[in-house]
C-alpha positions as CSV (number, residue, x, y, z in Angstrom):
1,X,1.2,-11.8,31.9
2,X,-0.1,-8.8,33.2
3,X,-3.2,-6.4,31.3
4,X,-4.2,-3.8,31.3
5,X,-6.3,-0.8,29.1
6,X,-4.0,1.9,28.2
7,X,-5.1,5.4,27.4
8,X,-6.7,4.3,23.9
9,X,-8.2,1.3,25.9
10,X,-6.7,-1.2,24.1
11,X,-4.6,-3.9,26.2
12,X,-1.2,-3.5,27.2
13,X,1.1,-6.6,28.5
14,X,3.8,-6.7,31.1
15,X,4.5,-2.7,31.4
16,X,7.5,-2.3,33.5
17,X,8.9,0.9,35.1
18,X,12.2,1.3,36.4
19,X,11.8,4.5,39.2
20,X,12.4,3.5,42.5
21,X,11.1,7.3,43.3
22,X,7.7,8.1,44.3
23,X,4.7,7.3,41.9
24,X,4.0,10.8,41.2
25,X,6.6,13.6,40.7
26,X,5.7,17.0,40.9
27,X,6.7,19.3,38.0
28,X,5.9,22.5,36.4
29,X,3.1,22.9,34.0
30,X,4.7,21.5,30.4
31,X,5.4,23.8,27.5
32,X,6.4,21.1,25.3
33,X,8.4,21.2,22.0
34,X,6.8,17.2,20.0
35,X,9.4,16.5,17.5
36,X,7.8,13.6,14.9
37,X,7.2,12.7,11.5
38,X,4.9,9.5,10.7
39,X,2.2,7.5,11.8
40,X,3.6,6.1,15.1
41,X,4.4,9.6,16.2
42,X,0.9,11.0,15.4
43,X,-0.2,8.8,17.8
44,X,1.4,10.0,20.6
45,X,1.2,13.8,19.7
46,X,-3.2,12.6,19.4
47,X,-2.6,11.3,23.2
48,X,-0.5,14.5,24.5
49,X,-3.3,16.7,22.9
50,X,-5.8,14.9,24.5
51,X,-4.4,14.4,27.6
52,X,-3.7,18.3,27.7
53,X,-7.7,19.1,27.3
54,X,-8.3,16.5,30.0
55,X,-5.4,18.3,31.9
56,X,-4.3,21.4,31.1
57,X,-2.6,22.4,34.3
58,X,-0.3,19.6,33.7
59,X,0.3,20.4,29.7
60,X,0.6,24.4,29.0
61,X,1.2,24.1,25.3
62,X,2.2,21.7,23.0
63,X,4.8,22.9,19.8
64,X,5.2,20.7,16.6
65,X,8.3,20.6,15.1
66,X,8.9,18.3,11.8
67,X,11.1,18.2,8.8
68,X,10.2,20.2,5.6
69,X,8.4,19.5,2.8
70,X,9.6,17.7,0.1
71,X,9.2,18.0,-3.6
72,X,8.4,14.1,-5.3
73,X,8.0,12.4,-8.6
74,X,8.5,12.7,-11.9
75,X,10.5,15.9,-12.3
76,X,9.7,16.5,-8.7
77,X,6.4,18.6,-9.6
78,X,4.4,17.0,-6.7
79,X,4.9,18.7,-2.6
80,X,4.8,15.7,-0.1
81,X,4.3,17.0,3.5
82,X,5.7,14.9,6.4
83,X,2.5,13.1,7.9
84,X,2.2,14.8,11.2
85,X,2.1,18.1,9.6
86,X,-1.7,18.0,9.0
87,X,-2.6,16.5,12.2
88,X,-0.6,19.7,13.8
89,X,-3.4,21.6,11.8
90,X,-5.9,19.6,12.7
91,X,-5.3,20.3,16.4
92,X,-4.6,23.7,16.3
93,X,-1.2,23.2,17.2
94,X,2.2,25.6,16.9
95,X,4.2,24.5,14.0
96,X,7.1,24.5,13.0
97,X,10.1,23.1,10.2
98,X,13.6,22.4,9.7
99,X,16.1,20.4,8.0
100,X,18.8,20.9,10.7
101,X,19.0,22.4,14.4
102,X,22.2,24.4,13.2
103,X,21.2,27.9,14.8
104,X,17.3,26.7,15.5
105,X,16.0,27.7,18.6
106,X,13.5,25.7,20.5
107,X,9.8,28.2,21.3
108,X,10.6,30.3,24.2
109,X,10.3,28.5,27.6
110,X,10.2,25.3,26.4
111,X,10.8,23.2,29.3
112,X,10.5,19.4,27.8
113,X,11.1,17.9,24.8
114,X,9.9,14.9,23.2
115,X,10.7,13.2,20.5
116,X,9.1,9.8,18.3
117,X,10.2,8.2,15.4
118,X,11.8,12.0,14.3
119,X,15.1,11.0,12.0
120,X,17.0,14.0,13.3
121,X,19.1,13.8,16.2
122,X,18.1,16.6,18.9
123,X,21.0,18.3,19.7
124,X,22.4,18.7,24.0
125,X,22.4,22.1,23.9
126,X,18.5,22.1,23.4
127,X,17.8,19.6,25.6
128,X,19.8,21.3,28.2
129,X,17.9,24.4,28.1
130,X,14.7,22.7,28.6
131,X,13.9,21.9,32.4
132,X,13.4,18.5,31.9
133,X,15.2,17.8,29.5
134,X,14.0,14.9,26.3
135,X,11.5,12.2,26.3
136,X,11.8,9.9,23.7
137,X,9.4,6.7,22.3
138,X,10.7,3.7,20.5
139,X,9.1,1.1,18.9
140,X,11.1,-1.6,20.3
141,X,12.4,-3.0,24.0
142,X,15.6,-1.4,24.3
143,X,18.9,-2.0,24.1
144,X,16.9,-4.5,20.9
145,X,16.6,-2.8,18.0
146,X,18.3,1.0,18.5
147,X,18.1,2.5,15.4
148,X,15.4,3.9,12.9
149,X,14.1,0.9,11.2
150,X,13.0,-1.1,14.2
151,X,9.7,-2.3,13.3
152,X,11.0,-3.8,10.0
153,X,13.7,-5.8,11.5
154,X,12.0,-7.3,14.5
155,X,9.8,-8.8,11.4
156,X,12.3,-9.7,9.2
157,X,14.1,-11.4,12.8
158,X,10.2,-12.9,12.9
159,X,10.2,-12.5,16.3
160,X,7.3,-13.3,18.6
161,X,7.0,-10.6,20.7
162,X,7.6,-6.9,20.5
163,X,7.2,-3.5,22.5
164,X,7.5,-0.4,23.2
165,X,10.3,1.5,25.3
166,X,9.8,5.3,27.1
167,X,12.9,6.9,27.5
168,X,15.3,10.2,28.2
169,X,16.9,11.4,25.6
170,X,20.2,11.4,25.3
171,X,22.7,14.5,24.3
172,X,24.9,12.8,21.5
173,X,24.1,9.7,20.4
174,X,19.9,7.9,19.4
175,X,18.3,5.3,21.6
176,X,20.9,5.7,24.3
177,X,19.1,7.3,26.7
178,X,17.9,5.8,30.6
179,X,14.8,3.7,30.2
180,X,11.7,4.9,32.2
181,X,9.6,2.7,31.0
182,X,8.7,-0.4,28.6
183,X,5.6,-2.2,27.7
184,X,5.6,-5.4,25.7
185,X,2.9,-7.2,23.7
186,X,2.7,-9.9,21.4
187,X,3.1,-10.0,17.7
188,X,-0.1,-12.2,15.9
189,X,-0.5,-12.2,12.1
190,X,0.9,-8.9,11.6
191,X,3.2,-9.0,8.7
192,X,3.2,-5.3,7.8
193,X,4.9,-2.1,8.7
194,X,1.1,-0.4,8.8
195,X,0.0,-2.9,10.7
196,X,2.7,-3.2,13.7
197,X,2.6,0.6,13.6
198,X,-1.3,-0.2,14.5
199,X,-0.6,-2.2,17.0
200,X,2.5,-0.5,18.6
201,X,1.2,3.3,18.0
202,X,-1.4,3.2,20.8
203,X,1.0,1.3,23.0
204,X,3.6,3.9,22.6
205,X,1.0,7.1,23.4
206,X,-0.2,5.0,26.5
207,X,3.7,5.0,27.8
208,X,3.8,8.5,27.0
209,X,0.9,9.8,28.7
210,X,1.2,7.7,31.2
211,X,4.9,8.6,32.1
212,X,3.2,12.2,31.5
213,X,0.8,11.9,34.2
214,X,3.3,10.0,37.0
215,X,6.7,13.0,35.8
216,X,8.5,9.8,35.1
217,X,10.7,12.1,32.9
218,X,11.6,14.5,36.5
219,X,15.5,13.7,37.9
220,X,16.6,11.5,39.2
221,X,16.4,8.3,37.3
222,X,17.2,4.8,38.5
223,X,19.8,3.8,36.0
224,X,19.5,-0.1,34.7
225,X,22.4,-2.4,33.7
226,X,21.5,-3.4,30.4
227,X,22.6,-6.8,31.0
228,X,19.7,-7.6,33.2
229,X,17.1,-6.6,30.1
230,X,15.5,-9.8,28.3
231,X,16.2,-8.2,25.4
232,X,19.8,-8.6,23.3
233,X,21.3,-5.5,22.1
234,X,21.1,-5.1,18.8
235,X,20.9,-2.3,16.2
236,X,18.1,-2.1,13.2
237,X,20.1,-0.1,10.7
238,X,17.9,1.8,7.7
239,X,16.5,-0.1,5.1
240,X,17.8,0.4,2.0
241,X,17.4,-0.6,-1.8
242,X,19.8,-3.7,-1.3
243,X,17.6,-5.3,1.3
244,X,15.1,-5.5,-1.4
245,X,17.6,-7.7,-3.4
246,X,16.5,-11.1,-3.9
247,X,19.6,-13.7,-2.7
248,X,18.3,-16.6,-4.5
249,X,21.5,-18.4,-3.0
250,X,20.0,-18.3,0.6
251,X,16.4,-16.9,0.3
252,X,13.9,-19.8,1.0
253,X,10.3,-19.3,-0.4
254,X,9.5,-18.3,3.3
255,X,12.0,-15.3,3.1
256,X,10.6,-14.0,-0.1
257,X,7.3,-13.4,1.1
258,X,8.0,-12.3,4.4
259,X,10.3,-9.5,2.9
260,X,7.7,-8.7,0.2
261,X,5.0,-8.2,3.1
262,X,7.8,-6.5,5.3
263,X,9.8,-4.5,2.5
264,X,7.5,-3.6,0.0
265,X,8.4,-4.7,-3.9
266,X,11.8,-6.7,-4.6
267,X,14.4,-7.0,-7.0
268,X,17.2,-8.9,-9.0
269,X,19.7,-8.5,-11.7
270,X,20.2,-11.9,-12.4
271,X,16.8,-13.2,-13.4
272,X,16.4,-11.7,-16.8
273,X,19.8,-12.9,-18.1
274,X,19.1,-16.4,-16.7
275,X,16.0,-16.5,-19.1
276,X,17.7,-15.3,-21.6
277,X,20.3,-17.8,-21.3
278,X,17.8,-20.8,-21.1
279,X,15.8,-19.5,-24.7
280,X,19.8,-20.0,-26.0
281,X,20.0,-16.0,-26.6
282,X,23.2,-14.3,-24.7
283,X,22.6,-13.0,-21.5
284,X,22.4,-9.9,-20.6
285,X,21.4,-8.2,-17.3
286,X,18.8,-5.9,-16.3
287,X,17.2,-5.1,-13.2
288,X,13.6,-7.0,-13.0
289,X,11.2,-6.0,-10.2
290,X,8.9,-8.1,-8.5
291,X,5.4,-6.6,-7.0
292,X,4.1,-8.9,-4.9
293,X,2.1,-10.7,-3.3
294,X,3.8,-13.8,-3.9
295,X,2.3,-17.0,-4.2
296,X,4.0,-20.1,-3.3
297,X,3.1,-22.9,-6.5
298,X,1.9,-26.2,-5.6
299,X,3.6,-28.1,-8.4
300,X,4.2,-31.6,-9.0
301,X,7.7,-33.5,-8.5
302,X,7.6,-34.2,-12.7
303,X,7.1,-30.3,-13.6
304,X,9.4,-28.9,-11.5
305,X,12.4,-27.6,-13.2
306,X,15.6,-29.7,-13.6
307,X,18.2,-27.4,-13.5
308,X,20.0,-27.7,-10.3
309,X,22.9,-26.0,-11.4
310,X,21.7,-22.4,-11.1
311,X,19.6,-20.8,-8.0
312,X,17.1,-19.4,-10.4
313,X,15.0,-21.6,-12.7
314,X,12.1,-20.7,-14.2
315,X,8.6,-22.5,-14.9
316,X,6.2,-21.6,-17.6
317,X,2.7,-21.2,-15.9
318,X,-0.2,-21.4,-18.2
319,X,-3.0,-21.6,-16.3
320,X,-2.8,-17.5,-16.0
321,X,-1.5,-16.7,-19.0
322,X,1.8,-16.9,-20.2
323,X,3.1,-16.4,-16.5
324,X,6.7,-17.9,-14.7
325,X,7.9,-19.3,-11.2
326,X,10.9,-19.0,-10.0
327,X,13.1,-21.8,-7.7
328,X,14.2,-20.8,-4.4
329,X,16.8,-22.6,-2.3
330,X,14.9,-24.5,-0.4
331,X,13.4,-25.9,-3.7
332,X,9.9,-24.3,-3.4
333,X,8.5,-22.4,-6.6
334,X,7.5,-19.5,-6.2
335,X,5.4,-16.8,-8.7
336,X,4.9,-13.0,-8.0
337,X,2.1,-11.1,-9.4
338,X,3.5,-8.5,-11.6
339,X,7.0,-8.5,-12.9
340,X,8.9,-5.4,-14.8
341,X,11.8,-5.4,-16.3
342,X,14.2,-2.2,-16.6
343,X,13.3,-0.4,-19.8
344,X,10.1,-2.3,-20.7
345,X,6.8,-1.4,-19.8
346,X,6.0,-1.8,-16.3
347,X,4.1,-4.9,-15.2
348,X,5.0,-6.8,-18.8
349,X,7.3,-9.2,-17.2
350,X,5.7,-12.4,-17.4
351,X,5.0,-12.0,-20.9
352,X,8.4,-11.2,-21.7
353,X,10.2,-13.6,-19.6
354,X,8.3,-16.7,-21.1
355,X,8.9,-15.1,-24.7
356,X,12.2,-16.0,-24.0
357,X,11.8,-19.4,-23.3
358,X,9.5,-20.0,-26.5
359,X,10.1,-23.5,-27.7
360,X,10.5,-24.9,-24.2
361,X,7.9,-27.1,-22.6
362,X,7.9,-27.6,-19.2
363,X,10.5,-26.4,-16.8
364,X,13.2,-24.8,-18.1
């Protein structure tokens, strides 16, 4: 495949344009109105400003525009600012925030508008009064993954390879716009959301600059049959609370970590009556949380639990402490490293979970 250093000089593979237009477009000088939020889009806005100090006849100005801050917590006493707020500061860039475009107006001659990883759709009527029009990046290779949880389902899909896509920005609908560019790079160990924003981040502000510097984003555009593009269409939906639900019914050992490492802590509401019902006491449900990381048990063929008849059995560790495993589907035992159970003190799971299944030796 084809490399080559990108604007942050790390390696990007296979970067293909669609223009059949000459390399470089001429343009005016860019008053620009950046529209982001997290991580991934502070790294583009870090390119853009750099790029305009290395160019500033091609980049006039450079607006921020993100969404407003947001009270968190208990009793919501704590302000938590959208990430790319303080890099504005830091740069010494224009500010500014909203909640919705209803009667927002963009800075005055704004003349292109970009937008990465924003959560709010920018409406026509601003992208037809700037010049150019909208820019967008996406962590993914469109048509794959439209949507705003990309990154999470191309790992939860565990797919091999991965990418970023530059494109326009279209009036009424997200990730539907004409693709300028894409670049596409390989996916190693990384089993995190920080860490494929990482690696995609400087991918994505090497397309954008780079589409910058060539006025990929000036009419015309070659328009691409999506049906030619090695990637499927497919849409990554937001990830909510109930992916976080533990299926033991079809999750496999493999699945539980991978959505742990993906996802963040996960849930039942079936585990704690389960228990319950093994120490002989009624069931009764309530939500137990899992932190992770999980470990997989090694644990002999004699000590593994007998019950075949539910999904979830439990195993009394005490090599830790009192601590349990938990069967999956495929038969594997698996352990997490802190449990809490709704209405007890956090992180007291294990201790409560093998209290019910005092008496038993053993598997349970």
């Amino acid at each position: 495949m084809l490399r080559q250093p990108g604007f942050f000089g790390r390696a990007i593979t296979s970067i293909r344009k669609y223009s059949s237009l000459p390399t470089i477009k001429q343009h005016d000088s860019l008053k620009i109105l950046f529209c982001g939020a997290d991580e991934f889009s502070i790294y583009s806005l870090r390119a853009l400003h750099k790029l305009q100090q290395i160019r500033p006849g091609k980049i006039a100005s450079i607006d921020v525009l993100c969404r407003p801050d947001k009270r968190v917590g208990r009793g919501y006493k704590r302000t938590q600012s959208v990430p790319i707020k303080p890099v504005a500061a830091e740069l010494g860039l224009s500010l500014h925030q909203i909640d919705s475009f209803e009667g927002w107006q963009a800075p005055p001659n704004t003349n292109l508008v970009i937008a990465v990883s924003f959560g709010l759709l920018v409406p026509g009527r601003l992208l037809n009064e700037a010049k150019y029009g909208g820019l967008n990046v996406h962590p993914s290779l469109l048509p794959q993954f439209r949507g705003p949880a990309p990154i999470q389902h191309t790992l939860l899909q565990r797919c091999a390879t991965t990418g970023v896509t530059l494109q326009t920005m279209h009036p009424t609908r997200f990730d539907h716009g004409v693709i300028l560019s894409q670049a596409t790079t390989a996916i190693g160990q990384e089993r995190r959301v920080d860490e494929m924003v990482g690696l995609l981040g400087p991918v994505g502000a090497d397309l954008l600059t780079s589409g910058i510097e060539t006025g990929d984003f000036v009419p015309p555009y070659q328009t691409r049959d999506e049906q030619s593009s090695p990637s499927p269409a497919s849409y990554a939906p937001k990830i909510t609370p109930e992916d976080r639900r533990i299926d033991w019914d079809t999750w496999t050992a493999d699945d539980i970590v991978l959505r742990d490492e993906v996802l963040g802590s996960l849930w039942d509401s079936v585990t704690y009556s389960r228990c319950e019902k093994h120490g002989h006491d009624a069931g009764s449900e309530k939500r137990v949380k899992f932190g992770g990381p999980w470990r997989i048990l090694d644990v002999s063929p004699e000590s593994r639990p007998h019950d075949s008849s539910s999904p979830v059995s439990s195993y009394l560790d005490e090599t830790h402490g009192p601590r349990i495993g938990l069967s999956t589907v495929d038969g594997r035992l698996v352990q997490p490293t802190e449990i809490t159970i709704e209405g007890k003190a956090k992180g007291g799971g294990h201790q409560t979970l093998a209290a019910l299944l005092t008496g038993l030796k053993g598997p349970c």
